[in-house]
Each structure stands twice: as C-alpha cells, then as structure tokens.
PyMOL Python script that loads the backbone (N, CA, C, O; Angstrom):
from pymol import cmd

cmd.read_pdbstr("""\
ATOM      1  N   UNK A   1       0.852  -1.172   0.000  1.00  0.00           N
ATOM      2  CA  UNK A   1       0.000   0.000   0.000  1.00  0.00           C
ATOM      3  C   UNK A   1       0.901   1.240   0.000  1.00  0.00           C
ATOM      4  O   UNK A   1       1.816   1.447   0.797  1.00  0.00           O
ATOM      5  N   UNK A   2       0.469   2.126  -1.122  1.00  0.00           N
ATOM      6  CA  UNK A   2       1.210   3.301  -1.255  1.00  0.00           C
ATOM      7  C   UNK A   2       0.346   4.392  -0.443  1.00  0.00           C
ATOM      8  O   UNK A   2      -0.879   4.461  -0.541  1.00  0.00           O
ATOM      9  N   UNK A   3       1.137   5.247   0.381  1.00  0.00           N
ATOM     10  CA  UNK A   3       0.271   6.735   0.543  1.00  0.00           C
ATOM     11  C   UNK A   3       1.446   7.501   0.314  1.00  0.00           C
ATOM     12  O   UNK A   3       2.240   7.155  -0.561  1.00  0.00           O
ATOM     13  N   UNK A   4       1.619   8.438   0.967  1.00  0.00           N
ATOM     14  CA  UNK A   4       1.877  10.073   0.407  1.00  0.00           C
ATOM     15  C   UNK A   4       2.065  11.215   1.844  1.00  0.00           C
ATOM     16  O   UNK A   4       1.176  10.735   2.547  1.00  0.00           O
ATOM     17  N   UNK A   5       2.439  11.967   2.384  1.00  0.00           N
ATOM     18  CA  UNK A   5       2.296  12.632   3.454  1.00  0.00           C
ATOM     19  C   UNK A   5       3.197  13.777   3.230  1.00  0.00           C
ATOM     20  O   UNK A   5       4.240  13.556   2.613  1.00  0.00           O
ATOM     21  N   UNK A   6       2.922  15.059   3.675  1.00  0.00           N
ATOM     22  CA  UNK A   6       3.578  16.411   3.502  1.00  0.00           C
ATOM     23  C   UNK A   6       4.694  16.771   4.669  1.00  0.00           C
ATOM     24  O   UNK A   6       4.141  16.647   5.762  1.00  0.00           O
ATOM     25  N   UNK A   7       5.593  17.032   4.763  1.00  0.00           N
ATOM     26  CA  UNK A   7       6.466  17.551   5.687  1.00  0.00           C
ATOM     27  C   UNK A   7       6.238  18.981   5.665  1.00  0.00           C
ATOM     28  O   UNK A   7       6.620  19.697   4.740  1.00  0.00           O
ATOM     29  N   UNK A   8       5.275  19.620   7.244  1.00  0.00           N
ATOM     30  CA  UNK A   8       4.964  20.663   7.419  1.00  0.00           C
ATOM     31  C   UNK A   8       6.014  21.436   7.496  1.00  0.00           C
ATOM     32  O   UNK A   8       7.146  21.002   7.281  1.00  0.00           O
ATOM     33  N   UNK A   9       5.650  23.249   7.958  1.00  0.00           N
ATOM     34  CA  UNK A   9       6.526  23.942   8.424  1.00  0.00           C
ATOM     35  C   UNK A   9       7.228  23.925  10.149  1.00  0.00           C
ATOM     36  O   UNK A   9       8.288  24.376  10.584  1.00  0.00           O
ATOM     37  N   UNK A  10       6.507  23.459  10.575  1.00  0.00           N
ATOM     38  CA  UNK A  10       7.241  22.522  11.795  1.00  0.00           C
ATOM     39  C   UNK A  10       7.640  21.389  11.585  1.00  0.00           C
ATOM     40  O   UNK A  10       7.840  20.774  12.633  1.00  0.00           O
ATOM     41  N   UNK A  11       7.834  20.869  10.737  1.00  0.00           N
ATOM     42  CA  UNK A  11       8.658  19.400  10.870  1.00  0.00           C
ATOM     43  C   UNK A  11       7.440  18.833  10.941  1.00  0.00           C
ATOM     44  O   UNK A  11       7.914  18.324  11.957  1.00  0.00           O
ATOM     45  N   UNK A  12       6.206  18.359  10.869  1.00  0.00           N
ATOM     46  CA  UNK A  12       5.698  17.266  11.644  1.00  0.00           C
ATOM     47  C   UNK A  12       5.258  16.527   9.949  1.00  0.00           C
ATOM     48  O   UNK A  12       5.366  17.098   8.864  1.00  0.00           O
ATOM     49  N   UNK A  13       4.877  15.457  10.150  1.00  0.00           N
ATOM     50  CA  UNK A  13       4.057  14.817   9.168  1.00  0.00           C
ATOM     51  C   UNK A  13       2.886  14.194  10.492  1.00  0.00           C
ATOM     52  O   UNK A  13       2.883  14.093  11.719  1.00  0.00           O
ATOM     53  N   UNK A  14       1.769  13.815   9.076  1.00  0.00           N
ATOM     54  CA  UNK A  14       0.711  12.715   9.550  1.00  0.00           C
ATOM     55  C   UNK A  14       1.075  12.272   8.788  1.00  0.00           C
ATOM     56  O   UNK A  14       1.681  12.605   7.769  1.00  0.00           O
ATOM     57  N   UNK A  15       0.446  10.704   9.561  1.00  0.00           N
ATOM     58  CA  UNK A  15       0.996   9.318   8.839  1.00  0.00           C
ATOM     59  C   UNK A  15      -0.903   8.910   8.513  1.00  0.00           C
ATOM     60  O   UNK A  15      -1.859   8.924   9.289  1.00  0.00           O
ATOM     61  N   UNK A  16      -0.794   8.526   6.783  1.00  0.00           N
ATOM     62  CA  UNK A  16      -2.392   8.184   6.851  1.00  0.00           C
ATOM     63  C   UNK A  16      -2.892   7.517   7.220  1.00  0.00           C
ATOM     64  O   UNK A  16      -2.201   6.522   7.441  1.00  0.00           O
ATOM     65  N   UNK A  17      -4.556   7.344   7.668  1.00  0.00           N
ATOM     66  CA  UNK A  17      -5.438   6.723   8.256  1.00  0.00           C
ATOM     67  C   UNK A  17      -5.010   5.910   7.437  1.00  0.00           C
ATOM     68  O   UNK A  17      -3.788   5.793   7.521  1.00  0.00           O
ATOM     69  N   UNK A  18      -5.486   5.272   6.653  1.00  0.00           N
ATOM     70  CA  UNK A  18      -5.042   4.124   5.951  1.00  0.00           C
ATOM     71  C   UNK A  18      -3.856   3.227   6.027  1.00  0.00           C
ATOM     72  O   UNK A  18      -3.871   2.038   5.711  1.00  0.00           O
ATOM     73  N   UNK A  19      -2.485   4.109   6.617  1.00  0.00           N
ATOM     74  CA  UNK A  19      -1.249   3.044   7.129  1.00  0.00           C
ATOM     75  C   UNK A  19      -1.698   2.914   8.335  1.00  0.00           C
ATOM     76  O   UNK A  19      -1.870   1.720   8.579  1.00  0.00           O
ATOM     77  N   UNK A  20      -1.979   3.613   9.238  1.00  0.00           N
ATOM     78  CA  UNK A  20      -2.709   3.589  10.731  1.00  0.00           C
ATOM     79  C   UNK A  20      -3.100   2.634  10.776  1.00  0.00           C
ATOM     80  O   UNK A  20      -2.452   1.653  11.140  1.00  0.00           O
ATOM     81  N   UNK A  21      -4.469   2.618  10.365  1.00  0.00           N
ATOM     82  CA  UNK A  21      -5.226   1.377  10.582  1.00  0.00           C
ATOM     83  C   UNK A  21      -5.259  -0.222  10.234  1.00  0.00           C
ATOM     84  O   UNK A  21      -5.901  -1.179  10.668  1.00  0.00           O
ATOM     85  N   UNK A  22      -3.790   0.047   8.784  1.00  0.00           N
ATOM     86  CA  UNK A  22      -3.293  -1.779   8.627  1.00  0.00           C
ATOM     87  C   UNK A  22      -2.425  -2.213   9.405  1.00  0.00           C
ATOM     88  O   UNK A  22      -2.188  -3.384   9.701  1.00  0.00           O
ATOM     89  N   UNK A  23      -1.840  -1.096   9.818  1.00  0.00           N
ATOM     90  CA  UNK A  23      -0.493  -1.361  11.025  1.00  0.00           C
ATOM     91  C   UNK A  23      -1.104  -1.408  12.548  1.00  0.00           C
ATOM     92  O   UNK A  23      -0.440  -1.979  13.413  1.00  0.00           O
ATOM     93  N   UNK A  24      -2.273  -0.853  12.855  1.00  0.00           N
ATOM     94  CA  UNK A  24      -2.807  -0.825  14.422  1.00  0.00           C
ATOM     95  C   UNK A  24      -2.050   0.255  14.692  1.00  0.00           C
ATOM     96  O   UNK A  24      -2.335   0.473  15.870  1.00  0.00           O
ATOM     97  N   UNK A  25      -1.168   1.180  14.321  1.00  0.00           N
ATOM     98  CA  UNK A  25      -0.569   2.270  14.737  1.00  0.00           C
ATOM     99  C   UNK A  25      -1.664   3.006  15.970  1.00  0.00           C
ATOM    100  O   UNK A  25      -2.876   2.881  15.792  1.00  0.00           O
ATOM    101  N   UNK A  26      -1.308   3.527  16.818  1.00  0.00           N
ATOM    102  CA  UNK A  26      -2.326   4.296  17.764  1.00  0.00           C
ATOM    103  C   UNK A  26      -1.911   5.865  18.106  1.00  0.00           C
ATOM    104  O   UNK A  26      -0.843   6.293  17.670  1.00  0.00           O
ATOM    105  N   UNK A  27      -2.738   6.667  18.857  1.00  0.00           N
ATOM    106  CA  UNK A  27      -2.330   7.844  18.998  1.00  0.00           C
ATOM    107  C   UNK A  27      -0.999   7.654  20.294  1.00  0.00           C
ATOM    108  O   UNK A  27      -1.300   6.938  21.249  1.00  0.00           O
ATOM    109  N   UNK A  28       0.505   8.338  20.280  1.00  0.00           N
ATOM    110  CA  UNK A  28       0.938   7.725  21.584  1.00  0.00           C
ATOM    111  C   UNK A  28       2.019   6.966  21.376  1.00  0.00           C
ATOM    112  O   UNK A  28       3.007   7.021  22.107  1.00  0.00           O
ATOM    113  N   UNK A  29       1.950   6.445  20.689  1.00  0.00           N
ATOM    114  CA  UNK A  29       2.693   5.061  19.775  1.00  0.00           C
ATOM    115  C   UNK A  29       4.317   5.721  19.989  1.00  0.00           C
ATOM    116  O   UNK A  29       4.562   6.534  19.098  1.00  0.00           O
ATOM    117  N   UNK A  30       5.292   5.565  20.833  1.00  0.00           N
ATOM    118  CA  UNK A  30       6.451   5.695  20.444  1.00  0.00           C
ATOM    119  C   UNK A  30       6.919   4.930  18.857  1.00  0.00           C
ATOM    120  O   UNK A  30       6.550   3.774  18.647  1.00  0.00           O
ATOM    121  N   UNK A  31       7.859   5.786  17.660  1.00  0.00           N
ATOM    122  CA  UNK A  31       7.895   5.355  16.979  1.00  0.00           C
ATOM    123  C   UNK A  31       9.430   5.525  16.322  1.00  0.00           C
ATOM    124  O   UNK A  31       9.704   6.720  16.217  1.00  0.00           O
ATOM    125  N   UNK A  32      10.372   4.747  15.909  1.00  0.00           N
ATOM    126  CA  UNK A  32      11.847   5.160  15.790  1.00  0.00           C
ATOM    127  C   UNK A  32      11.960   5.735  14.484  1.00  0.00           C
ATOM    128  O   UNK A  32      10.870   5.691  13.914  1.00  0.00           O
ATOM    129  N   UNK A  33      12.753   6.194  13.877  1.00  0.00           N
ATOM    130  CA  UNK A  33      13.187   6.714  12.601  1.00  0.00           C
ATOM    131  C   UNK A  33      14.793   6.430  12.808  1.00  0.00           C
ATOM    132  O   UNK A  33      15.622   6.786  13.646  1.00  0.00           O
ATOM    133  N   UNK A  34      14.823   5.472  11.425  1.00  0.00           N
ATOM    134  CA  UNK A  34      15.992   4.743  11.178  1.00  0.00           C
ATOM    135  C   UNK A  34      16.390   4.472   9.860  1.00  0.00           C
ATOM    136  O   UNK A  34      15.913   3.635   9.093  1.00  0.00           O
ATOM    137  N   UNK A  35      17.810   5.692   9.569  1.00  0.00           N
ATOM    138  CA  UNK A  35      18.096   5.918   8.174  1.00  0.00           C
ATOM    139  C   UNK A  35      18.175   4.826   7.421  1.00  0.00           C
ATOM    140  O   UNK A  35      18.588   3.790   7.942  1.00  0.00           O
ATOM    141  N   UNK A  36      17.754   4.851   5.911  1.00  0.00           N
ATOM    142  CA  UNK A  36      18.392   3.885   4.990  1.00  0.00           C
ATOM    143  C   UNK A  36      18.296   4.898   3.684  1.00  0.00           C
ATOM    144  O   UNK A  36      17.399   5.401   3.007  1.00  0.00           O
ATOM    145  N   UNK A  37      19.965   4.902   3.731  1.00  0.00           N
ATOM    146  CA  UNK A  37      20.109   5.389   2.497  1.00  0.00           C
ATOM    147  C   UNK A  37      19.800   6.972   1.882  1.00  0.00           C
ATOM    148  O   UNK A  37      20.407   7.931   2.359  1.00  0.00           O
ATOM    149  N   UNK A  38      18.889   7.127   0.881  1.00  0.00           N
ATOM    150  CA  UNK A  38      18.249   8.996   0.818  1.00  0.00           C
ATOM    151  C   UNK A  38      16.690   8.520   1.868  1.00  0.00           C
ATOM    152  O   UNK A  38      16.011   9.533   2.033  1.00  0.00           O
ATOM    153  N   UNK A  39      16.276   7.700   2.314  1.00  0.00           N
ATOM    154  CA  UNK A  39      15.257   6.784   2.975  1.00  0.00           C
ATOM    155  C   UNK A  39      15.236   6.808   4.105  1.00  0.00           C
ATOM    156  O   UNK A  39      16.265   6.789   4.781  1.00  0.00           O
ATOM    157  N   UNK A  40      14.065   6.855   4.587  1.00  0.00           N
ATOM    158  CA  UNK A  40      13.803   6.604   6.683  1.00  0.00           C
ATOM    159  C   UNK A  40      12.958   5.652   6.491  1.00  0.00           C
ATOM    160  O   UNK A  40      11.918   5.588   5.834  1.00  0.00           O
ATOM    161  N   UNK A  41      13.852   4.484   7.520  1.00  0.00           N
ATOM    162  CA  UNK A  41      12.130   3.137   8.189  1.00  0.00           C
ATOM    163  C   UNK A  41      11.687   3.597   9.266  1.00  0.00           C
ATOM    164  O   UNK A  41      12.244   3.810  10.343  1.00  0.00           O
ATOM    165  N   UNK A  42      10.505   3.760   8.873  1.00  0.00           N
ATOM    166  CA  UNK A  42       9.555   4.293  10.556  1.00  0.00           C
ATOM    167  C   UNK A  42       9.038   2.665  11.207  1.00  0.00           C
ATOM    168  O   UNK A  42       8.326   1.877  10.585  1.00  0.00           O
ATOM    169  N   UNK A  43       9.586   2.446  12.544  1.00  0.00           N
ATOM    170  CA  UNK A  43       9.162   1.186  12.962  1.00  0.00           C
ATOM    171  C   UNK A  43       8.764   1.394  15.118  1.00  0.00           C
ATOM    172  O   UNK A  43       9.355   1.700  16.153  1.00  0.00           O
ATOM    173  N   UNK A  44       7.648   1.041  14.722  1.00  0.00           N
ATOM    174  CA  UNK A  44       7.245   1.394  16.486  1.00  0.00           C
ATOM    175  C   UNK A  44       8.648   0.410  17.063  1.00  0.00           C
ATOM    176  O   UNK A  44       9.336  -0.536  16.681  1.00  0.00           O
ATOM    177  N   UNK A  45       8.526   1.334  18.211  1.00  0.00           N
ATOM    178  CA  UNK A  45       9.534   0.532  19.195  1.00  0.00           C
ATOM    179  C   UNK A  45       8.378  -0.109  20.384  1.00  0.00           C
ATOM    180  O   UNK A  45       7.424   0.367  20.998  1.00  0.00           O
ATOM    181  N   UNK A  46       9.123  -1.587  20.310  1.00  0.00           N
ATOM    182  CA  UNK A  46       8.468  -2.312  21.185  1.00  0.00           C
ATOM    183  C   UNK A  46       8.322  -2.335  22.504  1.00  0.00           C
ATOM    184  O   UNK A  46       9.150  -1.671  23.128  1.00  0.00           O
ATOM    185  N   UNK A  47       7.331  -3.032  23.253  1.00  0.00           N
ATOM    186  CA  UNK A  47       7.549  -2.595  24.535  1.00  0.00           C
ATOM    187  C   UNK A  47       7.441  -3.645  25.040  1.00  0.00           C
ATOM    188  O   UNK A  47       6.902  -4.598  24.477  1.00  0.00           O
ATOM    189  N   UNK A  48       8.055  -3.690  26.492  1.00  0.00           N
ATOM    190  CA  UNK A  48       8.725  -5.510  27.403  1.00  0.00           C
ATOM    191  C   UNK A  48       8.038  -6.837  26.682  1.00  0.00           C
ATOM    192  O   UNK A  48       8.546  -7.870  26.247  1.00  0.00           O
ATOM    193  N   UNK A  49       6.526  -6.322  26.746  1.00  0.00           N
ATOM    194  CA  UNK A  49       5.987  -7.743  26.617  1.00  0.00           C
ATOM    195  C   UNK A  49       6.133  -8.310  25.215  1.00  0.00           C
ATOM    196  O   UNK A  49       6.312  -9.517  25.056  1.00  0.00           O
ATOM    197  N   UNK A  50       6.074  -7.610  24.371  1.00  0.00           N
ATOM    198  CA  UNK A  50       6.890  -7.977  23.050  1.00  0.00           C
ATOM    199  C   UNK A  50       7.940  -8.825  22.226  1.00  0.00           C
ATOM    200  O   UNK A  50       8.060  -9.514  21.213  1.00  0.00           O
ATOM    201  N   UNK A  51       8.729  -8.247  23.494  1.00  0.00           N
ATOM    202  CA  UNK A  51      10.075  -8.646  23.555  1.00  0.00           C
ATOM    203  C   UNK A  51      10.170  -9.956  23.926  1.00  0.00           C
ATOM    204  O   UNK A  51      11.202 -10.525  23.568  1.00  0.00           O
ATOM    205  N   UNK A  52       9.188 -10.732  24.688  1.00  0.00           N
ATOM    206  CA  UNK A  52       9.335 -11.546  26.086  1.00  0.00           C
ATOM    207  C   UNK A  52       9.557 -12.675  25.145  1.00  0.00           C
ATOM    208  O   UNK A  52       8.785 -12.561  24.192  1.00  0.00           O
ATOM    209  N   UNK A  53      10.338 -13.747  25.050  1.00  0.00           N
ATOM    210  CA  UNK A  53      10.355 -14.934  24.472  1.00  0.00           C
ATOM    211  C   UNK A  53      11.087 -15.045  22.859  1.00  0.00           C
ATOM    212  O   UNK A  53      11.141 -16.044  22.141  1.00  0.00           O
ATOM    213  N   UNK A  54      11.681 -13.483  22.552  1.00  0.00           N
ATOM    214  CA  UNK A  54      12.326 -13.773  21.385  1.00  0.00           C
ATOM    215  C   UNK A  54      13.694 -14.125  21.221  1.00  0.00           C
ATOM    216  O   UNK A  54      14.326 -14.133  20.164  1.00  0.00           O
ATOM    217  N   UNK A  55      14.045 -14.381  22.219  1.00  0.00           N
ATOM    218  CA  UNK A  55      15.375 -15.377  21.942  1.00  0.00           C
ATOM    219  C   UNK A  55      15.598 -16.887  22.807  1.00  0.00           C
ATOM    220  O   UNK A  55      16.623 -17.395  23.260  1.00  0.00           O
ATOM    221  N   UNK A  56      14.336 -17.293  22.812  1.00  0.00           N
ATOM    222  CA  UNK A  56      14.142 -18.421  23.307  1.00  0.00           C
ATOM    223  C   UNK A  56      14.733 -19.592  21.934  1.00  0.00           C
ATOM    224  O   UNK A  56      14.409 -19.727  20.754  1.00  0.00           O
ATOM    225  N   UNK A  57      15.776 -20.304  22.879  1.00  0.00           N
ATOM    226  CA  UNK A  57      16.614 -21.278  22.107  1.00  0.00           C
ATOM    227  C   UNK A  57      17.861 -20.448  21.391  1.00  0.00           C
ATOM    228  O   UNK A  57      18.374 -21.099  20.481  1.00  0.00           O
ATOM    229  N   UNK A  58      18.343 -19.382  21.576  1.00  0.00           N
ATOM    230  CA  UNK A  58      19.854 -18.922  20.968  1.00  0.00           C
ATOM    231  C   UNK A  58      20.242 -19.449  21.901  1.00  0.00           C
ATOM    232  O   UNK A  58      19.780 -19.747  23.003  1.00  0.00           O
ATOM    233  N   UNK A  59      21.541 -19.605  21.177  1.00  0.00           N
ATOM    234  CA  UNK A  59      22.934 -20.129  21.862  1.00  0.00           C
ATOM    235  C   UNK A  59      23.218 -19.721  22.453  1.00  0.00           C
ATOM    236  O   UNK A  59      23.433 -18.615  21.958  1.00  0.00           O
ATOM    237  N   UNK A  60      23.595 -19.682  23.826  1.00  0.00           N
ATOM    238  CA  UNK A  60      24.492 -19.037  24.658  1.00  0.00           C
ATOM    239  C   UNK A  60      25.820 -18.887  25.000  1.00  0.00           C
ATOM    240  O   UNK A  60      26.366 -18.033  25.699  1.00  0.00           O
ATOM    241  N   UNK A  61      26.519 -20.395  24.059  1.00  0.00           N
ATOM    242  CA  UNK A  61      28.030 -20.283  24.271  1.00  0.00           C
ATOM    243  C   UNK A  61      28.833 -19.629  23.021  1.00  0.00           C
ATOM    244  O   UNK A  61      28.628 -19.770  21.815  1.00  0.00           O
ATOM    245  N   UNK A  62      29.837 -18.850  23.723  1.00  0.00           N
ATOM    246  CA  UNK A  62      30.926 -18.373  22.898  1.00  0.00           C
ATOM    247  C   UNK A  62      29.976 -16.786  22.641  1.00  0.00           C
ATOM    248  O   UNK A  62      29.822 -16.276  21.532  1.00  0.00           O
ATOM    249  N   UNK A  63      29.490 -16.280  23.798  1.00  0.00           N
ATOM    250  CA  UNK A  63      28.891 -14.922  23.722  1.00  0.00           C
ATOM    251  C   UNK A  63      30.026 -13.945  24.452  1.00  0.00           C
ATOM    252  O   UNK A  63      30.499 -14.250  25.547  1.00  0.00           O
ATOM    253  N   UNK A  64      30.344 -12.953  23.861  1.00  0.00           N
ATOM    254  CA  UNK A  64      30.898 -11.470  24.040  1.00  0.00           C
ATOM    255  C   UNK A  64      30.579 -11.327  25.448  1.00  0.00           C
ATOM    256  O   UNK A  64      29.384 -11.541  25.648  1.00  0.00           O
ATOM    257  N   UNK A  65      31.293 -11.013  26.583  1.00  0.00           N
ATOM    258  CA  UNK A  65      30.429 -10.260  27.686  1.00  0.00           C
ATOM    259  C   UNK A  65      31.356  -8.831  28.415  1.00  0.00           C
ATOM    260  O   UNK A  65      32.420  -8.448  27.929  1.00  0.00           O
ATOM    261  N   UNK A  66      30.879  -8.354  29.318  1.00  0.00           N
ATOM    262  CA  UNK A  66      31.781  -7.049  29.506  1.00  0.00           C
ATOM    263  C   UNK A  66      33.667  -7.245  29.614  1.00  0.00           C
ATOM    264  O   UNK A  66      34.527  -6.449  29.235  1.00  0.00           O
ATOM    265  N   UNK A  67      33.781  -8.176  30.064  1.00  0.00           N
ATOM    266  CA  UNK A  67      35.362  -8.449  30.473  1.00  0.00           C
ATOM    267  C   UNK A  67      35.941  -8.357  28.768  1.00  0.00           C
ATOM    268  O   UNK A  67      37.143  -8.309  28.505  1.00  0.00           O
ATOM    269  N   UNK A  68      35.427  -8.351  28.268  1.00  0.00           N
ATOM    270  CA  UNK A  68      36.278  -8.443  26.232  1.00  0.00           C
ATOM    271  C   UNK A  68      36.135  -7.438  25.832  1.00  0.00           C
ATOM    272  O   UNK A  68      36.422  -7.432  24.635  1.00  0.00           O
ATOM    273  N   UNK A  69      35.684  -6.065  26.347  1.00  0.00           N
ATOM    274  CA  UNK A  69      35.127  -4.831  25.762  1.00  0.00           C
ATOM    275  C   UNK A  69      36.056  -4.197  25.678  1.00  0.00           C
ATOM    276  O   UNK A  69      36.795  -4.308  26.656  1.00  0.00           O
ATOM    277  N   UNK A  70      36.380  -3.563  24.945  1.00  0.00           N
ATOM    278  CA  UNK A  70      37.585  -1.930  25.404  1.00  0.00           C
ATOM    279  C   UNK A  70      37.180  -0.998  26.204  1.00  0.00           C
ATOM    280  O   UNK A  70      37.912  -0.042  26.459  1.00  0.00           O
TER     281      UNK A  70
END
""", "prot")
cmd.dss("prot")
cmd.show_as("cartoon", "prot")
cmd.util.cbc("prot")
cmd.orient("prot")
C-alpha cells in the first residue's frame, strides 16, 4: 500500500489513516526513525511484553560479555 504525506513547516508529518489502521498504529505510539540510504524506516519501538520470548533457544556459548570490551 502506497500513501503520500507532507512535511509541514514545523517538521511534523501525519501518517495516513489508511497506514494507521493496517499497522494498528495508535495515537501515543512511540515510533523510531531509522536511516536507509536517501530513505527513513519508521518502525514502532516495542515494549517488554513484546520482547518476552524472542530469543528463546539462541545459543548461549561463545557470547561477548563485559570483560572483552575496550
């Protein structure tokens, strides 16, 4: 789905009802902006419960920990 949005004279954009509502986007929504390229990915940042169970089964050996850092 293509839309379109204006970059005001304050900086702001709206993001359209139409991406809103396929994404569940809400009013509130912390949301990151993360360059690619002449390009920005807009991607909500998640919150704890989200998170909970996504690295269930990585490996744990031969992991980096503070003592190897500079």
């Amino acid at each position: 789905m293509a839309a379109a949005a204006t970059l005001s004279n304050n900086f702001r954009i709206s993001i359209p009802k139409a991406i809103r509502e396929q994404l569940r986007w809400a009013a509130g929504q912390e949301l990151v902006f993360i360059p690619k390229g002449k390009g920005v990915l807009l991607m909500p940042v998640p919150n704890l419960e989200e998170l909970a169970g996504i690295a269930k089964g990585a490996l744990t050996n031969n992991c980096r920990d503070r003592e190897d850092r500079c």
